[in-house]
PDB file of N, CA, C and O in Angstrom:
ATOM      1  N   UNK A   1      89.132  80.743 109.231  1.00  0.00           N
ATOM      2  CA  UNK A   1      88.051  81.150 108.354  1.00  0.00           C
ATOM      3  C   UNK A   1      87.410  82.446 108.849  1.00  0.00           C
ATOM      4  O   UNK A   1      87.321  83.322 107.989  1.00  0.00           O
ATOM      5  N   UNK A   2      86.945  82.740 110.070  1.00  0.00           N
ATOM      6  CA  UNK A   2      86.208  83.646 110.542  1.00  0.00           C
ATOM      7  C   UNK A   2      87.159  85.033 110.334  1.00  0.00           C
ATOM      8  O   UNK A   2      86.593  86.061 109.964  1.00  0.00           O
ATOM      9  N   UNK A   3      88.837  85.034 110.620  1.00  0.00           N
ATOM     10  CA  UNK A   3      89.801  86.139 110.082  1.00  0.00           C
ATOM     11  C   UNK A   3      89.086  86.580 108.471  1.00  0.00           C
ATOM     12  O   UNK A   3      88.619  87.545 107.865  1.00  0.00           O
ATOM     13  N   UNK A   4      89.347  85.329 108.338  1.00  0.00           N
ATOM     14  CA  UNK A   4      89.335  85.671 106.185  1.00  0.00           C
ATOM     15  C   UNK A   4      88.035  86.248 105.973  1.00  0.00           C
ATOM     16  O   UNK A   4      88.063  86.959 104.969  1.00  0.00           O
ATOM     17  N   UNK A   5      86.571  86.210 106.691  1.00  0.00           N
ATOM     18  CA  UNK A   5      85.393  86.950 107.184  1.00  0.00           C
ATOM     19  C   UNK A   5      86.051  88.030 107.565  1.00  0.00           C
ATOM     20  O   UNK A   5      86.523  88.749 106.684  1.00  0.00           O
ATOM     21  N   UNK A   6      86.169  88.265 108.505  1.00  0.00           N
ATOM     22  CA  UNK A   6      86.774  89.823 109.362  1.00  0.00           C
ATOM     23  C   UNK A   6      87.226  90.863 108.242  1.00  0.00           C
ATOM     24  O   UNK A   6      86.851  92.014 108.018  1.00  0.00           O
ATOM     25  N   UNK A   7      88.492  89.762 107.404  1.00  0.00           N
ATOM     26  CA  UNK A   7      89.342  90.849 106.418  1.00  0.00           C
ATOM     27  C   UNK A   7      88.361  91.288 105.379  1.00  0.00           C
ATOM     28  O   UNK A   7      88.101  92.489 105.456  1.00  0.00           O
ATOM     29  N   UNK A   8      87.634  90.516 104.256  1.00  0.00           N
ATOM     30  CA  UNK A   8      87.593  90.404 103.144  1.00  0.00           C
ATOM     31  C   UNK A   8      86.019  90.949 102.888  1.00  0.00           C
ATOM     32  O   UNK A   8      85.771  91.578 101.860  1.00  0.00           O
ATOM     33  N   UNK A   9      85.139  90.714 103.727  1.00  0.00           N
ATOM     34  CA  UNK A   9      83.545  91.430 103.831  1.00  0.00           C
ATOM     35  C   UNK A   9      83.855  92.719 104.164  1.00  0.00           C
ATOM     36  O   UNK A   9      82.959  93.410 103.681  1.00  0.00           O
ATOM     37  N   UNK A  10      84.626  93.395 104.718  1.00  0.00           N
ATOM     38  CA  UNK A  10      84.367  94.708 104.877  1.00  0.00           C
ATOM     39  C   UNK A  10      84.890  95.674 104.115  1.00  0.00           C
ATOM     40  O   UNK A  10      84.438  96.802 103.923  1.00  0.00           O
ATOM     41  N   UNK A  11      86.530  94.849 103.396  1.00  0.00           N
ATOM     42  CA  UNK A  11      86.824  95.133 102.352  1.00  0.00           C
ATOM     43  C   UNK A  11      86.497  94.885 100.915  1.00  0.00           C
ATOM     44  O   UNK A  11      87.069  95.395  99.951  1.00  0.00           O
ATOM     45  N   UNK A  12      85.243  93.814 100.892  1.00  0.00           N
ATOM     46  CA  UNK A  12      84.240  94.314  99.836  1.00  0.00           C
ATOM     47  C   UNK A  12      83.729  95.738  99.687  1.00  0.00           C
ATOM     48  O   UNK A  12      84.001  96.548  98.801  1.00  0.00           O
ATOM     49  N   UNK A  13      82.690  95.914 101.059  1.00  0.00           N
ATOM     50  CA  UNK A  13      82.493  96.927 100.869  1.00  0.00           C
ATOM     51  C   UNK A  13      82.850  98.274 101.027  1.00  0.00           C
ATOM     52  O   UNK A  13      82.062  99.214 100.919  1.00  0.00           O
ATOM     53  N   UNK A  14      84.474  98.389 101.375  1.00  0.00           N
ATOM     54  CA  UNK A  14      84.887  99.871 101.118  1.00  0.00           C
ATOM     55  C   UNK A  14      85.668  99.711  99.705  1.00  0.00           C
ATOM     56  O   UNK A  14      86.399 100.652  99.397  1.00  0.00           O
ATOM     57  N   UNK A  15      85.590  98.695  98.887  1.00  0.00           N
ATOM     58  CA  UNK A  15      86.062  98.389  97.330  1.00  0.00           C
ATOM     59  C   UNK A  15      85.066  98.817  96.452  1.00  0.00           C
ATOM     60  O   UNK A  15      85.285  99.560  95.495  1.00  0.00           O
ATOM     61  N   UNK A  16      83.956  98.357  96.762  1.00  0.00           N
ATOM     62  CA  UNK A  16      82.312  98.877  96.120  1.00  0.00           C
ATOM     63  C   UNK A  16      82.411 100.429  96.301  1.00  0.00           C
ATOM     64  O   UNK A  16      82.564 101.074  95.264  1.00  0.00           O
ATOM     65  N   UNK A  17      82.349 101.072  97.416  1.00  0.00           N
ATOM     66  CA  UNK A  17      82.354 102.491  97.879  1.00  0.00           C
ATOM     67  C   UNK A  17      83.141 103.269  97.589  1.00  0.00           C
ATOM     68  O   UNK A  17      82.746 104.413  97.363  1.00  0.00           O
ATOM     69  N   UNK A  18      84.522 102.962  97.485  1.00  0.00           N
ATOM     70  CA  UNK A  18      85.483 103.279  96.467  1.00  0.00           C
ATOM     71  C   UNK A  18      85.827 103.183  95.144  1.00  0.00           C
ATOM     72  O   UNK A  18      86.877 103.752  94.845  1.00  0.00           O
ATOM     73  N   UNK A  19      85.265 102.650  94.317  1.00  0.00           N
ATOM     74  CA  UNK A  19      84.814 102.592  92.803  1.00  0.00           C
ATOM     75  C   UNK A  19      83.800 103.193  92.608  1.00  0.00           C
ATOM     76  O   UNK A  19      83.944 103.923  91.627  1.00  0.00           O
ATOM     77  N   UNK A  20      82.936 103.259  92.994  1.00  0.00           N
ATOM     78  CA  UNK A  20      81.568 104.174  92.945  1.00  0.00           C
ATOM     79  C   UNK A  20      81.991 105.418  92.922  1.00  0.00           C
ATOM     80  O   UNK A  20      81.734 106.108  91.935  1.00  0.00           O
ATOM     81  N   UNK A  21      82.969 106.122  94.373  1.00  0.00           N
ATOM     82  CA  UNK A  21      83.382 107.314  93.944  1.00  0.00           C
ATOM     83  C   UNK A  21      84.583 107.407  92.995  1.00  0.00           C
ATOM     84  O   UNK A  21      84.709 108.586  92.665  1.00  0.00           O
ATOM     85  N   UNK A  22      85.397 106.728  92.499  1.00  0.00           N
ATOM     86  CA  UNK A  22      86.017 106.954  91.708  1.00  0.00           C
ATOM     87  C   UNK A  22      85.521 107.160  90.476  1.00  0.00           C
ATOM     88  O   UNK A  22      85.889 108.140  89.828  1.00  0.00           O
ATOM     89  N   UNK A  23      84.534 106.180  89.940  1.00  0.00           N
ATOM     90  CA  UNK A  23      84.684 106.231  88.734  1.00  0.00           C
ATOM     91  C   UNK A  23      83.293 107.674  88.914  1.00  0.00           C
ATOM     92  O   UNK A  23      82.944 107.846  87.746  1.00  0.00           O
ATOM     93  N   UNK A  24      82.893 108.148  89.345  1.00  0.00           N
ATOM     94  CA  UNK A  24      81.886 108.922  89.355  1.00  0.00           C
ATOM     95  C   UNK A  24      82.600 110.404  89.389  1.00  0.00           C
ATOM     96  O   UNK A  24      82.137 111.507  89.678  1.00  0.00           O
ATOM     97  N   UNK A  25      83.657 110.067  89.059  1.00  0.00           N
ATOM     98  CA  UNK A  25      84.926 111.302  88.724  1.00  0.00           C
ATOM     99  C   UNK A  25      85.299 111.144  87.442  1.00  0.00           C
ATOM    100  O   UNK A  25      85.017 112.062  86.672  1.00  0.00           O
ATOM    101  N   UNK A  26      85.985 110.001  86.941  1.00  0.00           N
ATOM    102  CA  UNK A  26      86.761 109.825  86.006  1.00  0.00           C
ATOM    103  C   UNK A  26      86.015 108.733  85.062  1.00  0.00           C
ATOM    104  O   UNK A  26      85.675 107.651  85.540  1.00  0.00           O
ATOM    105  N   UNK A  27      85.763 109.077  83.634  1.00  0.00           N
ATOM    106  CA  UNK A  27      85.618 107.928  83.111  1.00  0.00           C
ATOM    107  C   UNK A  27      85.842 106.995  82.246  1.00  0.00           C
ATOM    108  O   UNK A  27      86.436 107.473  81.278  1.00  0.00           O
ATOM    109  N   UNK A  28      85.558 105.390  82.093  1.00  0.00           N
ATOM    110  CA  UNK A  28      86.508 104.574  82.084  1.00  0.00           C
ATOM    111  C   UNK A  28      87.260 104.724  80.372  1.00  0.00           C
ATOM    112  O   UNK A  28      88.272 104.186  79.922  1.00  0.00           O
ATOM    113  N   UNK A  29      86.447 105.515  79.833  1.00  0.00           N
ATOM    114  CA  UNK A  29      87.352 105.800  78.138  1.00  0.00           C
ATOM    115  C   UNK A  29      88.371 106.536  77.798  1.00  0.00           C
ATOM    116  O   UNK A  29      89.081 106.447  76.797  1.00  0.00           O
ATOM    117  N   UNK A  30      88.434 107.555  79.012  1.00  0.00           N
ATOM    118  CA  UNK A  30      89.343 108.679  78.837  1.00  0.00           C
ATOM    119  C   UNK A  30      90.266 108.068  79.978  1.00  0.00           C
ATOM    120  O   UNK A  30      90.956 108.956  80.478  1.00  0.00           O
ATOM    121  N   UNK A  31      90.486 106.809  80.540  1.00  0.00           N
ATOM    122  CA  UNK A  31      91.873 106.905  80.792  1.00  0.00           C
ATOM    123  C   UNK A  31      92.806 106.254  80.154  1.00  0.00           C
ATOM    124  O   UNK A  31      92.550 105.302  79.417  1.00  0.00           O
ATOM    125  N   UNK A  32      94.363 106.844  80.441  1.00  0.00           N
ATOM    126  CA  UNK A  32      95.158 106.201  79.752  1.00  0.00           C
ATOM    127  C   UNK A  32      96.001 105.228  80.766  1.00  0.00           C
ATOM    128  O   UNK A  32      95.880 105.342  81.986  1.00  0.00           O
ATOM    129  N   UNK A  33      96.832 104.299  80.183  1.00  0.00           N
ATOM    130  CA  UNK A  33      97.466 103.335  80.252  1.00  0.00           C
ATOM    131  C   UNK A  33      99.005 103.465  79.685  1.00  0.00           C
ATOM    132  O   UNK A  33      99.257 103.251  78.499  1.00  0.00           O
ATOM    133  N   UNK A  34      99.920 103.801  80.557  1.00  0.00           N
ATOM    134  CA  UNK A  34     101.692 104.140  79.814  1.00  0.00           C
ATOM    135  C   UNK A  34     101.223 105.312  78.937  1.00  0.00           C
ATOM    136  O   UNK A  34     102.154 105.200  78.140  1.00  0.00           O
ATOM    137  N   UNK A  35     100.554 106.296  78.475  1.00  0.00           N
ATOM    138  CA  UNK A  35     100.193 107.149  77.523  1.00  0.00           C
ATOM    139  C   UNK A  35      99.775 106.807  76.297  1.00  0.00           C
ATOM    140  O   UNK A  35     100.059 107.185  75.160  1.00  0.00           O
ATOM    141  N   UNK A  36      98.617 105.553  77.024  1.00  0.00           N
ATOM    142  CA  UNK A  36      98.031 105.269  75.628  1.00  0.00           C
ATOM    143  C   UNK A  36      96.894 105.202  75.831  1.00  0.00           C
ATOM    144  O   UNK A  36      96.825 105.306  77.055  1.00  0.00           O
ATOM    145  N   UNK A  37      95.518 105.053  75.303  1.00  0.00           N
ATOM    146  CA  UNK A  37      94.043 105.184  75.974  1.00  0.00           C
ATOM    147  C   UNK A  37      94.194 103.584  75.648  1.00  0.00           C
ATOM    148  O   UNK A  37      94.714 102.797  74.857  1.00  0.00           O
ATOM    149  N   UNK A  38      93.225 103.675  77.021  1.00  0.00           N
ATOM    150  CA  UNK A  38      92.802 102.243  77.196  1.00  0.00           C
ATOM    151  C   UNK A  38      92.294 101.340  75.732  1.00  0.00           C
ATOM    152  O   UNK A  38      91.796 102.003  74.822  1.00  0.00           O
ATOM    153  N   UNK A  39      92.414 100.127  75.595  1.00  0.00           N
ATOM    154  CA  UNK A  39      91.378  99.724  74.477  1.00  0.00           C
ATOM    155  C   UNK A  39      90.349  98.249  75.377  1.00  0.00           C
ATOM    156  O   UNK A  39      89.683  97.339  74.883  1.00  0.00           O
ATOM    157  N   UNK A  40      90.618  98.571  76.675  1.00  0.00           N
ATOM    158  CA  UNK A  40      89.052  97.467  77.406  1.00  0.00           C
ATOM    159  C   UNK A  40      87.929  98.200  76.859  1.00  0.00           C
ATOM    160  O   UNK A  40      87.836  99.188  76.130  1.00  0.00           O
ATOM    161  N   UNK A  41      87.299  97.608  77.292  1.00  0.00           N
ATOM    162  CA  UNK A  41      85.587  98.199  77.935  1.00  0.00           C
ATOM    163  C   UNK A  41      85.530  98.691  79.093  1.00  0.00           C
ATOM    164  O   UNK A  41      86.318  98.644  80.038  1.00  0.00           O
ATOM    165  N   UNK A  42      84.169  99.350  78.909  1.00  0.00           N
ATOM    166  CA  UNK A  42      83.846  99.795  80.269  1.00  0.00           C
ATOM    167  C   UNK A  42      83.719  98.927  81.231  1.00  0.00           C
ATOM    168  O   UNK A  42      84.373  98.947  82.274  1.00  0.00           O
ATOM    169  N   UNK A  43      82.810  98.061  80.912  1.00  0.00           N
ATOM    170  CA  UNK A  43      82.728  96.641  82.219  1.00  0.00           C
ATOM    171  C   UNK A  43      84.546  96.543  82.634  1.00  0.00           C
ATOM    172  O   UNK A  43      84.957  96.832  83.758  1.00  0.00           O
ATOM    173  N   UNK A  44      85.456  96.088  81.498  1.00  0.00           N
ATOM    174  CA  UNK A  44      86.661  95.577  81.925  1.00  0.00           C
ATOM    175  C   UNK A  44      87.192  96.186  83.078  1.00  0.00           C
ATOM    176  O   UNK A  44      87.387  95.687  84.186  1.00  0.00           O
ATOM    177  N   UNK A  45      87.411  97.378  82.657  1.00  0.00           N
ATOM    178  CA  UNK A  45      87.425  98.671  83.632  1.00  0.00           C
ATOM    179  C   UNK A  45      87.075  98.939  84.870  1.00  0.00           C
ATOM    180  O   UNK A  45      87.799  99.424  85.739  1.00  0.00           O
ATOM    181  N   UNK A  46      85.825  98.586  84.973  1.00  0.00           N
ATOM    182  CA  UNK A  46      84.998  98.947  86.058  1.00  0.00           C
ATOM    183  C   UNK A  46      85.341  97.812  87.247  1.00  0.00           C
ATOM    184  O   UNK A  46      85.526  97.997  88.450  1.00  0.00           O
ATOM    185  N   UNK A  47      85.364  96.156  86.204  1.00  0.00           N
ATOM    186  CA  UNK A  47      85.521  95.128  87.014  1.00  0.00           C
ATOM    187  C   UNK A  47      87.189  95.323  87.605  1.00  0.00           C
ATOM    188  O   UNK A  47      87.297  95.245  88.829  1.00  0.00           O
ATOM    189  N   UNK A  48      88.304  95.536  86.913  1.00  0.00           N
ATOM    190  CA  UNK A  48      89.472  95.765  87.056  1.00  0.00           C
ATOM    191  C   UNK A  48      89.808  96.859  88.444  1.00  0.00           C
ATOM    192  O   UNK A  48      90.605  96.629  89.353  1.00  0.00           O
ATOM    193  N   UNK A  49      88.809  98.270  88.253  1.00  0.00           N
ATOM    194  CA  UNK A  49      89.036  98.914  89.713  1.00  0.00           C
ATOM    195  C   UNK A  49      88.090  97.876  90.770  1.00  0.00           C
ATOM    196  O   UNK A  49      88.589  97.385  91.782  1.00  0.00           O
ATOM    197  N   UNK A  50      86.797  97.660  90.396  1.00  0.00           N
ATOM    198  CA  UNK A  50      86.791  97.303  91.571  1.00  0.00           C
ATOM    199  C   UNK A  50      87.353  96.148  92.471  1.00  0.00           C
ATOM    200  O   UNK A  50      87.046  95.928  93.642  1.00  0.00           O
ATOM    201  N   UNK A  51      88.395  95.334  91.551  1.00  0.00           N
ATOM    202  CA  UNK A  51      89.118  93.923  92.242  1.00  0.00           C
ATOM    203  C   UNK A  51      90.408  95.089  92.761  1.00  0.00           C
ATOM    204  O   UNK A  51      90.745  95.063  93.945  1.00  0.00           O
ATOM    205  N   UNK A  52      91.026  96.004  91.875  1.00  0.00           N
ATOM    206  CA  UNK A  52      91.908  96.742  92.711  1.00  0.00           C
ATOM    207  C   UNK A  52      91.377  97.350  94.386  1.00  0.00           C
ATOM    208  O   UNK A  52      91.800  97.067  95.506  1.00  0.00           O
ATOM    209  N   UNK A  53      90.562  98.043  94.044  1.00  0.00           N
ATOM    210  CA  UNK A  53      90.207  98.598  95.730  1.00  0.00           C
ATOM    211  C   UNK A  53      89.674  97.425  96.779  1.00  0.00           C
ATOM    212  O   UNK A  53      89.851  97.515  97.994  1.00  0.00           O
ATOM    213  N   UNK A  54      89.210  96.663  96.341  1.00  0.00           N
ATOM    214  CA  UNK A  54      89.170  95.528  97.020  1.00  0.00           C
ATOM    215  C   UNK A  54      90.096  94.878  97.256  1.00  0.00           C
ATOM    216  O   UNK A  54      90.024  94.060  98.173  1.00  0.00           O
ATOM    217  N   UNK A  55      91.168  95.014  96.572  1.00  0.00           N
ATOM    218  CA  UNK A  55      92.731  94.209  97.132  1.00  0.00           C
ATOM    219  C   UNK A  55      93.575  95.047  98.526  1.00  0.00           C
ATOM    220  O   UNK A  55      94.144  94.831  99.596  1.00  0.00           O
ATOM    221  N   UNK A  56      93.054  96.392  97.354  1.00  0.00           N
ATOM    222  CA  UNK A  56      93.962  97.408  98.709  1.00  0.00           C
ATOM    223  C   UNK A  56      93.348  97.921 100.154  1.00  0.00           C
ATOM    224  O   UNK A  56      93.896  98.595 101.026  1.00  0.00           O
ATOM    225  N   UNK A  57      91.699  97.232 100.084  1.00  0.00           N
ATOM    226  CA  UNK A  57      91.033  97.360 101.000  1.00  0.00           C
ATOM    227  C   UNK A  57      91.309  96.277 102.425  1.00  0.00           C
ATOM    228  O   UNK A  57      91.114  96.302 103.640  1.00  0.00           O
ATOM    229  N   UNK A  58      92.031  95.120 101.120  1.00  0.00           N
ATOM    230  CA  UNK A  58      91.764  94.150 101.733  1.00  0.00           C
ATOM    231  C   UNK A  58      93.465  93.558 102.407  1.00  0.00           C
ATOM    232  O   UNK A  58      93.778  92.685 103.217  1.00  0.00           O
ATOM    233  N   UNK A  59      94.082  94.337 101.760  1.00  0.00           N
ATOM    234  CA  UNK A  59      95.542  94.424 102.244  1.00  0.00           C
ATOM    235  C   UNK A  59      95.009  95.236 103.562  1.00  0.00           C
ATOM    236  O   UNK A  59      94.666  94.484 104.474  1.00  0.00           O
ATOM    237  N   UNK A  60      94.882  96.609 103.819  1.00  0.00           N
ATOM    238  CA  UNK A  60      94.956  97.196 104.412  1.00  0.00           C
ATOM    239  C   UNK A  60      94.011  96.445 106.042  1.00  0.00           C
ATOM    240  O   UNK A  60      94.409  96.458 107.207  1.00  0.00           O
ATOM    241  N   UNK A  61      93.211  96.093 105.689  1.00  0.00           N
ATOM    242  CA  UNK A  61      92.390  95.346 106.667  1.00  0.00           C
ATOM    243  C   UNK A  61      93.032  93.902 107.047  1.00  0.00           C
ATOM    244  O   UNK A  61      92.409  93.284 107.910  1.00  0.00           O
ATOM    245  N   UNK A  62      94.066  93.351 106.576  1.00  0.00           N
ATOM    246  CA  UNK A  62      94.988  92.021 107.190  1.00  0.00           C
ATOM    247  C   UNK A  62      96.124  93.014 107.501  1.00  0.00           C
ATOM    248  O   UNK A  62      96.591  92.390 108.454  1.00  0.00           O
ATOM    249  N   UNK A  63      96.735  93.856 107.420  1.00  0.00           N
ATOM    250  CA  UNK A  63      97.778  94.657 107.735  1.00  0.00           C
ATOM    251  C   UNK A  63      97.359  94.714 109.581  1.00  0.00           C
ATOM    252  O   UNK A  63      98.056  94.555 110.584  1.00  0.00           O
ATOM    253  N   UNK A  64      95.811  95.036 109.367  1.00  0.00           N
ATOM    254  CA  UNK A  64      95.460  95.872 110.526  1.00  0.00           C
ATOM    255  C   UNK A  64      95.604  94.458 111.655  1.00  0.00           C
ATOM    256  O   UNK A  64      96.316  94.231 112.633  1.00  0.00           O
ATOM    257  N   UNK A  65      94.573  93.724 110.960  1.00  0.00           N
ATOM    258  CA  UNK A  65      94.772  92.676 111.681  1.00  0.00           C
ATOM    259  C   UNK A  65      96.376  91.874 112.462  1.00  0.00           C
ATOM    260  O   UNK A  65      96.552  91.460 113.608  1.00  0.00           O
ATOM    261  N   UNK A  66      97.043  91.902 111.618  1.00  0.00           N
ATOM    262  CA  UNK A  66      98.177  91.330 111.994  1.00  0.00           C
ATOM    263  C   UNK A  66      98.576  92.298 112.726  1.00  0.00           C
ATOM    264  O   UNK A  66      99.206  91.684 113.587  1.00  0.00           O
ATOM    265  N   UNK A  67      98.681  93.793 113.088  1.00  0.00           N
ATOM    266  CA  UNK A  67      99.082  94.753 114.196  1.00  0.00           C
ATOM    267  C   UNK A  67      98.414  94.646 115.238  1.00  0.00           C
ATOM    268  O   UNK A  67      98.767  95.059 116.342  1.00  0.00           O
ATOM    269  N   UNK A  68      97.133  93.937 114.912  1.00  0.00           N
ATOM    270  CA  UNK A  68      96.631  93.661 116.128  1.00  0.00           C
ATOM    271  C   UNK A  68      96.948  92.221 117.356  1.00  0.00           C
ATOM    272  O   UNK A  68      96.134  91.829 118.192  1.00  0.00           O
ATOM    273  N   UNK A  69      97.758  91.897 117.221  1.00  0.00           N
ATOM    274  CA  UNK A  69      97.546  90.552 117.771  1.00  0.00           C
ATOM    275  C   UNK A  69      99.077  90.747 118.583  1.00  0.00           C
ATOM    276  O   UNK A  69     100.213  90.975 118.168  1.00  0.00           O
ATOM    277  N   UNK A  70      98.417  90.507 120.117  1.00  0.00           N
ATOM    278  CA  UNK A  70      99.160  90.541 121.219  1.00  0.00           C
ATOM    279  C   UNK A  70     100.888  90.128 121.231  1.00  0.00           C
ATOM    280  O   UNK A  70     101.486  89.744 120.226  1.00  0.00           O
ATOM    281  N   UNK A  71     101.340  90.255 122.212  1.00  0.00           N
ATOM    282  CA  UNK A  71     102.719  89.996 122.733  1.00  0.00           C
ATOM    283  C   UNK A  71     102.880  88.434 122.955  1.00  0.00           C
ATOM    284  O   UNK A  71     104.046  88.041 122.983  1.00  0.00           O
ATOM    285  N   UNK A  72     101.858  87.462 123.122  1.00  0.00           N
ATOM    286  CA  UNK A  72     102.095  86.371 123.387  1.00  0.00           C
ATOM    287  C   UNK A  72     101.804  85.267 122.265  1.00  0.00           C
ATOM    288  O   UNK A  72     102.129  84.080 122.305  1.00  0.00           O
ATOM    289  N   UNK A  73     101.075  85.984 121.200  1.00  0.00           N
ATOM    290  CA  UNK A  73     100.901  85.511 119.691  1.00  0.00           C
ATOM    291  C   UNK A  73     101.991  85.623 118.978  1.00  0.00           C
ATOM    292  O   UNK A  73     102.251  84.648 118.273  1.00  0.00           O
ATOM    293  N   UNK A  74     103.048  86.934 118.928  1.00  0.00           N
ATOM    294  CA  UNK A  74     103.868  86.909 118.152  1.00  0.00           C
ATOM    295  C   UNK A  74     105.172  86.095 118.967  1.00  0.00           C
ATOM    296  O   UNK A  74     106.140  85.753 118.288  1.00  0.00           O
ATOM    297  N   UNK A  75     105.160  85.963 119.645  1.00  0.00           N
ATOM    298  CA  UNK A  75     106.543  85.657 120.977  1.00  0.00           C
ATOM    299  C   UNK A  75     106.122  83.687 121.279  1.00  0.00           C
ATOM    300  O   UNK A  75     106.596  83.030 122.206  1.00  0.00           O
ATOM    301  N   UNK A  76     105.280  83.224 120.353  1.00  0.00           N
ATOM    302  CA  UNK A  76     105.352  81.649 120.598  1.00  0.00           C
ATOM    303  C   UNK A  76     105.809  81.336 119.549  1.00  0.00           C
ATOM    304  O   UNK A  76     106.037  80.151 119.303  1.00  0.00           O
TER     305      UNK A  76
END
C-alpha cells in the first residue's frame, strides 16, 4: 500500500500540473481526433487529459520505482 502512496500522489500532482499547462496552450474545441474535431465537451476533455498525464505520470513513477530496488530483491 505505502508503494501505491509513493507512485500515485505524486503522480497526481505532476498530472494536475501538466494539464494546467497543456491545456493553457491548446484548447479543448479545436482539437482534432484521426482528422476530425472532437465532438466531447470541454469537461470530457479536460477530464480525459487529466487521467492521461496521470497515467503517464504514474507509469513513469512505478518504472522508477521498480529501477530502484536492489540486487537482492530482484535475485530472490
Amino acid at each position: 500500500m505505502k508503494r501505491a502512496i509513493l507512485i500515485l500522489w505524486p503522480s497526481f500532482i505532476v498530472g494536475g500540473v501538466g494539464e494546467v499547462l497543456f491545456f493553457t496552450v491548446f484548447d479543448p474545441q479545436e482539437l482534432y481526433l484521426f482528422g476530425e474535431p472532437s465532438s466531447l465537451s470541454r469537461l470530457a476533455v479536460y477530464s480525459i487529459g487529466f487521467f492521461l498525464c496521470w497515467g503517464f505520470a504514474a507509469a513513469s513513477s512505478a518504472f522508477t520505482c521498480f529501477l530502484q530496488r536492489s540486487a537482492g530483491d530482484v535475485n530472490r
